[in-house]
N, C-alpha and C positions, 0 to 999 in steps of 0.2 A: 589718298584722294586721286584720282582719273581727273587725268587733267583735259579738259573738252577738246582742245585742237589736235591733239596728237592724231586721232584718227582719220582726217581729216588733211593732212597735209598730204602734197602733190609731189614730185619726183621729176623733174627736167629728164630729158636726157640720157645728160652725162651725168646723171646720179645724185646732184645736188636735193636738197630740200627747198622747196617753193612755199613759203607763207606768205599772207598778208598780212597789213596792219592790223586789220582787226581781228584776225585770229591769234596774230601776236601779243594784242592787248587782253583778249581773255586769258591767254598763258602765263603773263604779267601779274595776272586779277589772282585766279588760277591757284600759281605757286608763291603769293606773297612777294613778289618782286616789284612791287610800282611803288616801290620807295629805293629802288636802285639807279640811282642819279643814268648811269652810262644804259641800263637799259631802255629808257623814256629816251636818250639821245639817237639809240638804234629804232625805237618806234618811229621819233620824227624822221629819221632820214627814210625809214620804209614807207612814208604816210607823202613825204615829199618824190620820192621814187615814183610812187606810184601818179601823182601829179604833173607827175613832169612833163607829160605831153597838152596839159590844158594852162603851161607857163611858157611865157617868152623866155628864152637865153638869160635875158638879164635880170628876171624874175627869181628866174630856179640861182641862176649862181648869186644871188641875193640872200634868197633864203638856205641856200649852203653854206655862203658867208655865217651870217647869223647861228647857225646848230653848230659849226665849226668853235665860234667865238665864243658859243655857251659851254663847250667842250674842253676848251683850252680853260676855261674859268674853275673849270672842276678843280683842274691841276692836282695836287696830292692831297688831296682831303681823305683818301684812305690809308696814309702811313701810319703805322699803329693800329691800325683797327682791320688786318689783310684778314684775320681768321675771320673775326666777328661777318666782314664784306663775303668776301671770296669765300668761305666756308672751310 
């Protein structure tokens, strides 16, 4: 399956990859990944990146608090299961 956003991503630069959220979450959609706890944490922080100029200071380190605190809650919920996760 051709995953939509690949062709479709942009190049900084210095060589990096540029995605958005939303082409991130079709990739998500895509390749069967939006049941990957730590990918949904990388979407929000790309969906709050990208916000970041329509939040105050204490807005954004609010809600970084918050994805942070959902992040740390993960903790090891995939020992045992590294093939099945990580492939």
């Amino acid at each position: 399956m051709a995953v939509p956003y690949l062709y479709r991503m942009k190049f900084s630069p210095n060589g990096r990859t540029i995605v958005n959220s939303k082409d991130f979450a079709h990739y998500l959609e895509a390749t069967q990944s939006i049941h990957k706890p730590w990918l949904l944490v990388q979407l929000r922080l790309m969906k709050l990146n990208e916000r970041r100029s329509q939040l105050s200071a204490a807005e954004y380190e609010q809600e970084l608090a918050d994805i942070q605190t959902d992040l740390i809650k993960l903790g090891n919920w995939w020992q045992g299961r590294e093939r099945e996760m990580f492939g």
